[in-house]
C-alpha positions as CSV (number, residue, x, y, z in Angstrom):
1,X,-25.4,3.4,-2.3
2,X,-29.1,3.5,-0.9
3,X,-31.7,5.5,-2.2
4,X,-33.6,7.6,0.0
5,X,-36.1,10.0,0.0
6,X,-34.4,13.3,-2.5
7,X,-34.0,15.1,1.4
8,X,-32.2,12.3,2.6
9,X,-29.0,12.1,3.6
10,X,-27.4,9.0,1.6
11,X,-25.4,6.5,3.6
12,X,-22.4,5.9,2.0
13,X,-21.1,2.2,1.2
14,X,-18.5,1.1,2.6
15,X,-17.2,-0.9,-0.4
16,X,-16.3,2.6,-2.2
17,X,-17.0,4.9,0.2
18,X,-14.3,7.9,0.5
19,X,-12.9,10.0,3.2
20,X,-14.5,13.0,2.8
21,X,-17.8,11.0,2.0
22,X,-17.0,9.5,6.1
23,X,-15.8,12.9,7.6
24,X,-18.6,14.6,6.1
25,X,-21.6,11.8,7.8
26,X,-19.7,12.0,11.0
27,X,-19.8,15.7,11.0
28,X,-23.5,16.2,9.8
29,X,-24.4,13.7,12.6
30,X,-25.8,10.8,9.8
31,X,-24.2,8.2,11.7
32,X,-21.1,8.0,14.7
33,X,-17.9,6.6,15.1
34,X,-19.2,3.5,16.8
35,X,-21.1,2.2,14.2
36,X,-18.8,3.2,11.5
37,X,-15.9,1.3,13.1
38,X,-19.0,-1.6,14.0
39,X,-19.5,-1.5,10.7
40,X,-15.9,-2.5,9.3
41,X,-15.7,-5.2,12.0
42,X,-18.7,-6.9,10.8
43,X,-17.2,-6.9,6.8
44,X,-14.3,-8.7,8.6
45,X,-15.7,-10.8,10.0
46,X,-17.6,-11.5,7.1
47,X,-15.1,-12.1,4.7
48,X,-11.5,-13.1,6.3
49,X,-12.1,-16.3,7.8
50,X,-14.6,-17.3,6.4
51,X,-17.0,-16.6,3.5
52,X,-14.5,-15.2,0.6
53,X,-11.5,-16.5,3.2
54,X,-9.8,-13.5,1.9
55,X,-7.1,-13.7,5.1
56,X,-6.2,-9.7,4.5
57,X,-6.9,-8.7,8.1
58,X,-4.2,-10.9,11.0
59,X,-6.2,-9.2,13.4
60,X,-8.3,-6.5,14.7
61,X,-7.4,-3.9,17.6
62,X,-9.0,-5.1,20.8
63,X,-9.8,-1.4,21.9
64,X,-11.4,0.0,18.8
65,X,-14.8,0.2,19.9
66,X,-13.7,2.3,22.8
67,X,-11.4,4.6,21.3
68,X,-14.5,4.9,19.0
69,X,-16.6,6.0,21.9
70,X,-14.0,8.1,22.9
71,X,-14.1,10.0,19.3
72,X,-17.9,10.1,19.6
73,X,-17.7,12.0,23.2
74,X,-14.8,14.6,21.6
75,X,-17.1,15.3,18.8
76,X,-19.9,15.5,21.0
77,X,-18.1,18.0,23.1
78,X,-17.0,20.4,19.7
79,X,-19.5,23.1,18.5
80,X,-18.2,24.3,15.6
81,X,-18.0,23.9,11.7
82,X,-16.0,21.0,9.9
83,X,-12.9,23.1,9.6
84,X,-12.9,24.0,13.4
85,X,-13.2,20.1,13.9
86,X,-10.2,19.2,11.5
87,X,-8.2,21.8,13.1
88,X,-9.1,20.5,16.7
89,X,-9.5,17.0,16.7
90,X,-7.3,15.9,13.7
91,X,-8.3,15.8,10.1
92,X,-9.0,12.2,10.1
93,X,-10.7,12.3,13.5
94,X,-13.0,8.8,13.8
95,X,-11.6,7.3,10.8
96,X,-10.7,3.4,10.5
97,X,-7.4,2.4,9.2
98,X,-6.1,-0.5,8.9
99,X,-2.2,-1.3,8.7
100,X,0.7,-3.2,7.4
101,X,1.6,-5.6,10.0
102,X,5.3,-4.1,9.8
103,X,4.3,-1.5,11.2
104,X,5.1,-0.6,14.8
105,X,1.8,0.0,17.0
106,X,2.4,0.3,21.0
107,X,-1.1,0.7,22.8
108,X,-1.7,4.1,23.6
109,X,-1.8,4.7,27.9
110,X,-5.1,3.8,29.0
111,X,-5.9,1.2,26.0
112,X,-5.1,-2.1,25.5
113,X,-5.2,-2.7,21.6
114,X,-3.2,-6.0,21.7
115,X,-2.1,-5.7,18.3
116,X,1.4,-7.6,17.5
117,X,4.0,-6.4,15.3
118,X,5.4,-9.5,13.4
119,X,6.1,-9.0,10.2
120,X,3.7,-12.1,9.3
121,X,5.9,-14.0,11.0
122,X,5.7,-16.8,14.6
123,X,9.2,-15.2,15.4
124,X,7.7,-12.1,16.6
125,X,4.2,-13.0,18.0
126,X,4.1,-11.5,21.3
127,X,6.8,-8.8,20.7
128,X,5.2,-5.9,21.7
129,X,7.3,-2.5,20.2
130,X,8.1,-0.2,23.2
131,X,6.0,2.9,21.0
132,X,4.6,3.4,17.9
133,X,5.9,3.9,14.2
134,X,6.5,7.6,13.0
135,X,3.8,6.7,10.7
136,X,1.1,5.5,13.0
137,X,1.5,7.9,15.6
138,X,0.8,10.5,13.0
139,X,-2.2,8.7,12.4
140,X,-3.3,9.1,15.5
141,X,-2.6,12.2,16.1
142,X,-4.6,12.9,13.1
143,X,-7.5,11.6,15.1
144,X,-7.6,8.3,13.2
145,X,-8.3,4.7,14.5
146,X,-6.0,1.9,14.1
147,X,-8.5,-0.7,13.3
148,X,-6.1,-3.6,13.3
149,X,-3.4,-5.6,11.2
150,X,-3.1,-6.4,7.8
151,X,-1.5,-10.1,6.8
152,X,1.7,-9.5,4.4
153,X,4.1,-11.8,2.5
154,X,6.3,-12.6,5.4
155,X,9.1,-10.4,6.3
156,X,8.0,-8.2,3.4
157,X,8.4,-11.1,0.8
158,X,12.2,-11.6,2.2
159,X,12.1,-14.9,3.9
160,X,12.4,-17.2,0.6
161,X,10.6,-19.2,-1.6
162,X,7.0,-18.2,-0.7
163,X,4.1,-16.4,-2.8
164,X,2.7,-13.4,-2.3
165,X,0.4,-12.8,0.4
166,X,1.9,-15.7,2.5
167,X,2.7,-15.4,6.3
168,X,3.1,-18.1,8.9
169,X,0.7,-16.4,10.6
170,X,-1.6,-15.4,8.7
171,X,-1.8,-17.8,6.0
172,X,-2.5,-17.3,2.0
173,X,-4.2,-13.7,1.6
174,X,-6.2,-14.4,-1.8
175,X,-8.0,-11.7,-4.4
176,X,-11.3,-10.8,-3.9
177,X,-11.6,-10.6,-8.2
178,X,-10.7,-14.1,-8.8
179,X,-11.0,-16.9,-6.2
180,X,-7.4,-18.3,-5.1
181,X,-5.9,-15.7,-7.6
182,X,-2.2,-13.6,-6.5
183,X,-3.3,-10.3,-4.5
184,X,0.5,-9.6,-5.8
185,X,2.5,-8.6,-2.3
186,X,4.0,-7.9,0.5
187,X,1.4,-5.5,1.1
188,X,-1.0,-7.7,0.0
189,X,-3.6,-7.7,3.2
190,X,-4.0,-3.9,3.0
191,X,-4.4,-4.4,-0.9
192,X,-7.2,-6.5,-0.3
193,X,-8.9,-4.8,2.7
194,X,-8.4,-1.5,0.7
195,X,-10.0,-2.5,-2.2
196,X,-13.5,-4.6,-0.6
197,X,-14.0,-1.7,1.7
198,X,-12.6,-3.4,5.6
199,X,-11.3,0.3,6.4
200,X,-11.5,3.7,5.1
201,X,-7.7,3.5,3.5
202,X,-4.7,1.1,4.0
203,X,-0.8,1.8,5.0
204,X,1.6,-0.4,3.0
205,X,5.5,-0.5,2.6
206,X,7.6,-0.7,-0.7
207,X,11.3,-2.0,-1.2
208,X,10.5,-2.8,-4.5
209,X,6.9,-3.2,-5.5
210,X,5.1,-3.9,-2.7
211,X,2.6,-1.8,-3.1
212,X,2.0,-0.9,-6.4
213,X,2.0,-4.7,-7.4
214,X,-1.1,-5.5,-4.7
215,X,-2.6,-2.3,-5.4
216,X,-2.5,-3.1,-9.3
217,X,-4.0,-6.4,-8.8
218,X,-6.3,-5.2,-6.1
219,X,-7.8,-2.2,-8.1
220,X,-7.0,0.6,-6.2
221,X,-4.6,3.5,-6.2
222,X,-1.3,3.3,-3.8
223,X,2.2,5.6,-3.8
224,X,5.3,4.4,-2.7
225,X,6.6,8.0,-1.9
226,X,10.2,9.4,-2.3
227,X,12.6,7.7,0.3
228,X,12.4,9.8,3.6
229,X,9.1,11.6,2.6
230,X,7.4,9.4,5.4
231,X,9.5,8.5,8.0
232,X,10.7,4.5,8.5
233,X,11.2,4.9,12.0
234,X,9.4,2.0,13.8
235,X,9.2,-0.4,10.6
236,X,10.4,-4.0,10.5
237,X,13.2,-3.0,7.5
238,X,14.3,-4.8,4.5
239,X,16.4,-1.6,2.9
240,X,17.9,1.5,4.4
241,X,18.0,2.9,0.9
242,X,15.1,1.7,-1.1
243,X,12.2,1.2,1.9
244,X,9.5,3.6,1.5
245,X,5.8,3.8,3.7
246,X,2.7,4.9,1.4
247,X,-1.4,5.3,1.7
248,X,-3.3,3.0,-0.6
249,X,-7.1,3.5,-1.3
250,X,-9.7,3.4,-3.4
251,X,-9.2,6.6,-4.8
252,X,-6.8,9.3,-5.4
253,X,-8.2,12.1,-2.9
254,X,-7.9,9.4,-0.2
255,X,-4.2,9.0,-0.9
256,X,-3.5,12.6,-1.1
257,X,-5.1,13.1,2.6
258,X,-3.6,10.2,3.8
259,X,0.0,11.1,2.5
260,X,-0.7,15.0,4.0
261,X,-1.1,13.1,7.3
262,X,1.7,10.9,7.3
263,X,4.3,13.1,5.3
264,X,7.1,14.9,6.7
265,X,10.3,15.3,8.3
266,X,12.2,12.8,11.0
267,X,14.8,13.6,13.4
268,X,14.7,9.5,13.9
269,X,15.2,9.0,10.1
270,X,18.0,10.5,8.3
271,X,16.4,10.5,5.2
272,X,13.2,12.2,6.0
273,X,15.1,15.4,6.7
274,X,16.4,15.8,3.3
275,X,13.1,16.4,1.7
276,X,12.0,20.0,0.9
277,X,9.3,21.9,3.2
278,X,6.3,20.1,3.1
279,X,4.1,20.0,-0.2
280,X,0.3,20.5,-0.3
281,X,-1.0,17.7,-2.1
282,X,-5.2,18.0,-1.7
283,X,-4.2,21.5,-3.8
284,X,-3.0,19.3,-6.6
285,X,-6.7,17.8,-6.4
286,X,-8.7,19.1,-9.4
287,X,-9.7,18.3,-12.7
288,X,-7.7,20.5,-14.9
289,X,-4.7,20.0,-12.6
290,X,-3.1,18.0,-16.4
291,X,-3.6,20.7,-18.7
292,X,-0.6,21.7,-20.3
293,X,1.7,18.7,-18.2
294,X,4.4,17.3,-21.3
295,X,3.6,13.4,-19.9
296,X,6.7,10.6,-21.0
297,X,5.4,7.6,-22.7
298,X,7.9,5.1,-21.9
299,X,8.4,2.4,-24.2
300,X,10.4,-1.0,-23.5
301,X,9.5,-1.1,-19.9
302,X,6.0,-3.4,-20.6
303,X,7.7,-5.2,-23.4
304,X,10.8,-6.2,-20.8
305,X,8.5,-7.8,-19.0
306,X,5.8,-9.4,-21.1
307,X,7.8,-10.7,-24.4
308,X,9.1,-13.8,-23.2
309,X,7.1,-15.9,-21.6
310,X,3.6,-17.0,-23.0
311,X,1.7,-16.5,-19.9
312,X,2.9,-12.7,-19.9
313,X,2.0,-12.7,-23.7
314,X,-1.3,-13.4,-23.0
315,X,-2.4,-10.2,-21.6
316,X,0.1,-8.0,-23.3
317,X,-3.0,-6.9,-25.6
318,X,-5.8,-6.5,-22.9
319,X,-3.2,-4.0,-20.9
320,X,-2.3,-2.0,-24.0
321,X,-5.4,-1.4,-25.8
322,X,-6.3,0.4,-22.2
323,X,-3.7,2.0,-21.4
324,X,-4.1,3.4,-25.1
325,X,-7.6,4.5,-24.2
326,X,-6.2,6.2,-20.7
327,X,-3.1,8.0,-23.2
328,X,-6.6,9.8,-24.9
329,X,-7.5,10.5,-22.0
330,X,-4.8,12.4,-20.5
331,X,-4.7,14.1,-24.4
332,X,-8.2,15.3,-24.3
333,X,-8.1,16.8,-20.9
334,X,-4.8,18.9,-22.2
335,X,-1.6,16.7,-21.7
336,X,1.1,16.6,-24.0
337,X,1.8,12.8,-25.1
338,X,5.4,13.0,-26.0
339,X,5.7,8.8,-27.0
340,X,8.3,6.2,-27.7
341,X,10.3,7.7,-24.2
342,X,13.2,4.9,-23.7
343,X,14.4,4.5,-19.9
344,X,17.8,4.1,-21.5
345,X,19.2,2.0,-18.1
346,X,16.5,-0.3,-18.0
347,X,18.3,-2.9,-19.7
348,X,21.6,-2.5,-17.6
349,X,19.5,-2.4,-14.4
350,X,17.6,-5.6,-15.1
351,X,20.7,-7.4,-16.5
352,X,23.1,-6.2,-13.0
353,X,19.5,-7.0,-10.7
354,X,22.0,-8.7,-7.8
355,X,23.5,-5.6,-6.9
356,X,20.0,-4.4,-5.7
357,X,19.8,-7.7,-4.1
358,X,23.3,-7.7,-2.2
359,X,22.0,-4.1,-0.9
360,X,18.8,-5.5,0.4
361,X,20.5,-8.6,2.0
362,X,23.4,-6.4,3.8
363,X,21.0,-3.6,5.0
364,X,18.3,-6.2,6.2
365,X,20.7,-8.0,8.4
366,X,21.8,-4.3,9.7
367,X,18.4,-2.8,10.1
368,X,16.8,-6.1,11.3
369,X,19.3,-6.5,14.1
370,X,18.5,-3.1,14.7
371,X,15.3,-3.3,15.2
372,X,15.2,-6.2,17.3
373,X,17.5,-4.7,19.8
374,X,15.3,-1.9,20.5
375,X,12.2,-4.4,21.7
376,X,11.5,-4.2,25.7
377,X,10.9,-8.2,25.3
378,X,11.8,-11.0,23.8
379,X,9.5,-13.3,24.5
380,X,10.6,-16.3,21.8
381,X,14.6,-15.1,22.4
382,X,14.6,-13.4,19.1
383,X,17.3,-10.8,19.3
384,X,19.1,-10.9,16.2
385,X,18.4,-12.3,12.4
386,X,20.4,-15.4,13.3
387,X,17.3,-16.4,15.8
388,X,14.8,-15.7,13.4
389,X,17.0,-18.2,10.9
390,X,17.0,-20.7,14.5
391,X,13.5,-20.1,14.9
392,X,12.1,-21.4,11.9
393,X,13.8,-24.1,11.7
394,X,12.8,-25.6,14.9
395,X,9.1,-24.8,14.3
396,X,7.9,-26.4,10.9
397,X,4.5,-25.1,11.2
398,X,6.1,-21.8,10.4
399,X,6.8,-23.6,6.8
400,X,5.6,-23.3,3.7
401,X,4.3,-26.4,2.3
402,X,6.8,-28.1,5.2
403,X,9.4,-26.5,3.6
404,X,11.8,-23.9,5.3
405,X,12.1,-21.8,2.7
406,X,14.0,-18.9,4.4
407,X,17.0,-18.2,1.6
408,X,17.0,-14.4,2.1
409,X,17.2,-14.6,5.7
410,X,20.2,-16.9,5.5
411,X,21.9,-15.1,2.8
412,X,21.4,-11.9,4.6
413,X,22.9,-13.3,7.8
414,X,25.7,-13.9,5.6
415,X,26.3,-10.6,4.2
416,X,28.7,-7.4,4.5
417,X,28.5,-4.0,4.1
418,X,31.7,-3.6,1.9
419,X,33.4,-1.8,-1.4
420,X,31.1,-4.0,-3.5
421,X,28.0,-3.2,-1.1
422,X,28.6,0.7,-1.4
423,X,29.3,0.6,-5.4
424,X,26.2,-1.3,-5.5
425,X,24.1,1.3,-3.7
426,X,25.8,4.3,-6.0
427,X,25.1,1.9,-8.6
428,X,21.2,2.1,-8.3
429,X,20.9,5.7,-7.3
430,X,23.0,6.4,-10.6
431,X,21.7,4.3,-13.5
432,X,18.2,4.7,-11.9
433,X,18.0,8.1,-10.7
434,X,20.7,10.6,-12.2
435,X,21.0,8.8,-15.7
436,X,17.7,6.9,-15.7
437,X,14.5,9.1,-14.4
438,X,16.1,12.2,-14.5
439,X,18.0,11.7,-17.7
440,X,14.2,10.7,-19.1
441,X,12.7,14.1,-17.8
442,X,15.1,16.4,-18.3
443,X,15.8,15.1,-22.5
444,X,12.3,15.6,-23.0
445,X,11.6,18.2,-21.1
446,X,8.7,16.0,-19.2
447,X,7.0,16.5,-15.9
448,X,6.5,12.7,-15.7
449,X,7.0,9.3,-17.1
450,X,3.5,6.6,-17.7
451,X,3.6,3.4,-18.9
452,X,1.3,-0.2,-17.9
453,X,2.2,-1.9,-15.1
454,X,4.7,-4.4,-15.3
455,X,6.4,-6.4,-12.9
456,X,9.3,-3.8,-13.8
457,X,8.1,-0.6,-13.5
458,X,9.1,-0.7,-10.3
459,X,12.3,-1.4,-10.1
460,X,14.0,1.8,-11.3
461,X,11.9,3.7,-8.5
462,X,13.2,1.3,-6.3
463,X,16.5,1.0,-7.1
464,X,16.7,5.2,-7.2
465,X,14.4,5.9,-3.9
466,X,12.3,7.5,-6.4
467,X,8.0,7.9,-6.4
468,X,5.5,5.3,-8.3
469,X,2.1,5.6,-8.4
470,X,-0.1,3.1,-9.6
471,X,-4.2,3.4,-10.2
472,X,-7.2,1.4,-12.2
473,X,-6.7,1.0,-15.5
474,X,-8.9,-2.6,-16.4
475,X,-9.8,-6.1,-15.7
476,X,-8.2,-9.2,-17.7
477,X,-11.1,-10.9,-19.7
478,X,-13.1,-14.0,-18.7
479,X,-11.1,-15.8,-21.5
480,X,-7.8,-15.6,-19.8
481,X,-6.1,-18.8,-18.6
482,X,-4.3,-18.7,-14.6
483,X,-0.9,-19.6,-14.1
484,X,0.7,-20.7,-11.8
485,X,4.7,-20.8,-11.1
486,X,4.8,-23.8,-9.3
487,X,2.7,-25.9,-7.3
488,X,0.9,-24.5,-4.3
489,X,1.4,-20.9,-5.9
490,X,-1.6,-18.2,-6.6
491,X,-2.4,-17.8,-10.3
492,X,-1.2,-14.7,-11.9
493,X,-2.4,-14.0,-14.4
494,X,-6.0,-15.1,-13.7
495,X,-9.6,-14.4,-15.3
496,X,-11.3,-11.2,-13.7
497,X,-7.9,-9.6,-12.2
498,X,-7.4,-5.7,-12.3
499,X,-4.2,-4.3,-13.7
500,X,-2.9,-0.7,-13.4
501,X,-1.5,2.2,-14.8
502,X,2.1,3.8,-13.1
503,X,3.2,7.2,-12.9
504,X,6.8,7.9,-11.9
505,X,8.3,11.3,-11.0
506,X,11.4,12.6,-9.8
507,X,12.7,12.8,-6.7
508,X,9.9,14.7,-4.1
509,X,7.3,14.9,-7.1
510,X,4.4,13.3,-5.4
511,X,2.2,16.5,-5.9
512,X,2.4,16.2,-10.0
513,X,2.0,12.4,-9.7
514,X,-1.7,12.8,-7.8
515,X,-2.6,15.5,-9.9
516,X,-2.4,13.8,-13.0
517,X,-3.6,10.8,-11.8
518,X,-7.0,12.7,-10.0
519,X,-7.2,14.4,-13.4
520,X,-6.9,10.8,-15.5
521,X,-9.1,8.9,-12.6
522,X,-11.7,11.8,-12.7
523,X,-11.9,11.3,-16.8
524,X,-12.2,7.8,-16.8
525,X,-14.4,7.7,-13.4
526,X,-17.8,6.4,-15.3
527,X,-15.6,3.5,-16.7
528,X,-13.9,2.7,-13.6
529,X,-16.5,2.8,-11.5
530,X,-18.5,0.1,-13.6
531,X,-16.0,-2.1,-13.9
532,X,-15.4,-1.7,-10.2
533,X,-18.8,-3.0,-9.5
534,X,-18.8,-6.4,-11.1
535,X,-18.5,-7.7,-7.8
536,X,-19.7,-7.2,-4.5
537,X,-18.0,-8.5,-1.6
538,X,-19.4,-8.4,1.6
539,X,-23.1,-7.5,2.9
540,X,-22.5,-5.9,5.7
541,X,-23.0,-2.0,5.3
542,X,-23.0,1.4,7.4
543,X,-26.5,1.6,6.7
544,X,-27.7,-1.4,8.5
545,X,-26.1,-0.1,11.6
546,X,-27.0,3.6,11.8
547,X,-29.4,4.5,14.9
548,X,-29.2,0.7,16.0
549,X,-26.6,0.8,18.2
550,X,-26.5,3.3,20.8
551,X,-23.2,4.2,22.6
552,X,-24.7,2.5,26.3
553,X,-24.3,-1.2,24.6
554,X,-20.8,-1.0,24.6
């Protein structure tokens, strides 16, 4: 932040800056939407290409500047307070977002945004979706701006062989902590850009992980949601039963208003009308919301993951000793701790992992096919997952390290929806859901589950359509050495990476999972926000743009 004179107003930084902390500046007339969105261009254009070569953004919408101008006028045009503003322009009115780039965007009449919808992938350049995603044209009619694209692992990490944060397109998305290091994926781009301030929050997707693993790595807080709490209409699919859409930002009150935005039933999306009349989750945002909460310490989860190879062993301390610091936390501010809380299906879950697999494969090939038929074009004669297969493998600079590296696609292409398909599905909603979360809570009487991250903690959310929410918990020590799986792969773990902390709820507990985690981030905020500061990222600020660029230059 800048100091100013004490009757100043101070201009937020971008690099933590929150929503309100925009809204509020917008409102009071401190600075407009032109040079807020002028703003996040320029930290782009700083850092994605070139500079840091972070490659988190594939591209930026053509018409943002205008549709800025066009916010400025509407707000110029209201006389009123903030609430008569949210309630007539949108409650994100002005605000830069930036998206997943499997995320359908169709340019509003009168704009020409030019933003693709590939999936990371050459395939799809150029395949322009007849309308927008549930998702994004909630966004708008929020009042927000689609600021552009982010770059993703391609096809949402289910082409093949291929790290995280890799498209065809787009290239190697890298963390901004460690140089070369694994942003963790698919939603790796809006990891990034979320957490070096390119846009005021991010929209990501989850099958399994994708965006609590980048948002882990990436320090910053992100919710994959219950399955059908945000609609999936208009998103390039992997799963029909375990794809979810969530906000990710830099802190919890950002993902709250983002999810109150984007929440909500479907007619398009059979899953979305399941859920129960819409929550309010900015009420779940205070400080005491914890008090009296009985909190499930789950034990095994961490050790599943990091007791077997000596690369995981290596940070196992570093992640415990603070997440035993954020358990006191949570104790002080009035939890109840009730440890040593076993996830008594893990094991089977992990051990019986292909049957979420065959359910991924037979519902991408569906949903996919799907998809594709509902383009108005075709420019590359894509029309069903057997061209994308065809594609690749007549264009080798779609390949990774001139390899094809599409197994999942091909695999998919090859699969059925039958007996063992449908047992599969029962099989994860079961063991993960009925006898695995829920079995946890209701034993112990809990209102939620917390445990480190892991590169498991996902997968009984996943596997059970169930909500995850990960937030800052720490960095790895200088002293750490990077590993890499194989050649041409981003270290993980690496010196200077973030790691989280998860919460997991029942089914349409999202309310209880920000609350606790607003109370938890709210105790800890002094330590977070140092450690959050190590590094700067980019130079460009708001503040270097405010009354310098008047509306006429445009």
């Amino acid at each position: 932040m800048t100091t100013l004179p004490s009757d100043a107003y101070v201009v937020p930084d971008l690099y933590d800056a929150t929503i309100d902390e925009l809204l509020k500046g917008l409102d009071e007339g401190h600075f407009t939407v032109v040079q807020l969105v002028s703003a996040y261009i320029s930290r782009i254009e700083e850092v994605n290409l070139v500079g840091a070569q972070l490659r988190s953004v594939l591209e930026i919408n053509a018409a943002a500047l205008q549709q800025a101008a066009r916010c400025d006028e509407e707000r110029a045009e209201l006389v009123g307070s903030r609430k008569d503003r949210a309630a007539t322009l949108g409650p994100l009115h002005g605000i830069p977002i930036l998206i997943k780039d499997n995320i359908a965007t169709a340019s509003p009449v009168g704009w020409n945004e030019q933003l693709n919808t590939s999936a990371g992938s050459f395939a799809l350049k150029g395949c322009y979706p007849a309308e927008d995603a549930t998702v994004a044209r909630k966004l708008r009619a929020a009042g927000a701006i689609i600021l552009g694209k982010t770059n993703m692992s391609e096809w949402a990490h289910w082409r093949g062989n291929i790290p995280s944060g890799w498209s065809s397109i787009g290239g190697q998305c890298t963390s901004p902590y460690c140089p070369g290091a694994d942003p963790s994926g698919s939603s790796s781009g809006s990891a990034v850009a979320a957490t070096v301030g390119l846009a005021a929050a991010t929209l990501g997707t989850e099958t399994d992980g994708s965006i609590t693993f980048p948002s882990s790595l990436c320090n910053i807080v992100g919710l994959k949601p219950t399955v059908g709490l945000t609609s999936r209409t208009g998103v390039i699919p992997i799963s029909e039963t375990q794809d979810s859409v969530g906000p990710m930002g830099r802190t919890v009150f950002d993902v709250a208003h983002f999810l109150q935005v984007i929440s909500g039933p479907d007619e398009s999306d059979a899953a979305s009308m399941a859920q129960p009349s819409t929550s309010d989750y900015l009420s779940a945002i205070n400080t005491q919301f914890i008090r009296g909460k009985r909190i499930g310490v789950l034990s095994g989860l961490y050790i599943e993951a990091s007791g077997r190879k000596e690369h995981e062993l290596a940070i196992f301390p570093h992640t415990t000793s603070a997440f035993t610091e954020a358990l006191e936390h949570m104790r002080n501010q009035g939890a109840e701790l009730v440890k040593g809380v076993e996830m008594e299906t893990l094991q089977l879950i992990m051990e019986q992992r292909e049957k979420e697999f065959r359910v991924c494969r037979a519902e991408f090939k569906t949903g996919l096919n799907d998809y594709l038929s509902r383009l108005p074009s075709h420019p590359n004669n894509v029309k069903t997952l057997e061209d994308v297969i065809q594609f690749n493998r007549s264009h080798p600079e779609t390949h990774f390290r001139g390899e094809e590296n599409q197994h999942h696609l091909i695999e998919s292409n090859q699969a059925v929806t039958d007996e063992l398909y449908r047992n599969a599905v029962e099989f994860g909603r079961e063991k993960g859901g009925k006898e695995g979360i829920d079995n946890c809570l209701k034993k112990h009487n809990l209102d939620l589950l917390v445990a480190p991250w892991s590169r498991v903690a996902s997968v009984v959310p996943a596997v059970s359509g169930y909500p995850i929410l990960t937030m800052p918990l720490g960095f790895y020590p200088e002293s750490i050495a990077p590993y890499s799986k194989a050649e041409g792969f981003p270290p993980f773990p690496a010196p200077g990476l973030p790691f989280g902390i998860v919460f997991i709820g029942g089914k349409w507990t999202e309310r209880t999972l920000l609350g606790c985690a607003y109370s938890l981030e709210q105790s800890m905020k002094s330590k977070l926000g140092e450690l959050s500061k190590t590094t700067q990222f980019t130079s460009k600020e708001l503040e270097n743009g405010v009354n310098r660029m008047p509306l006429d230059e445009l």
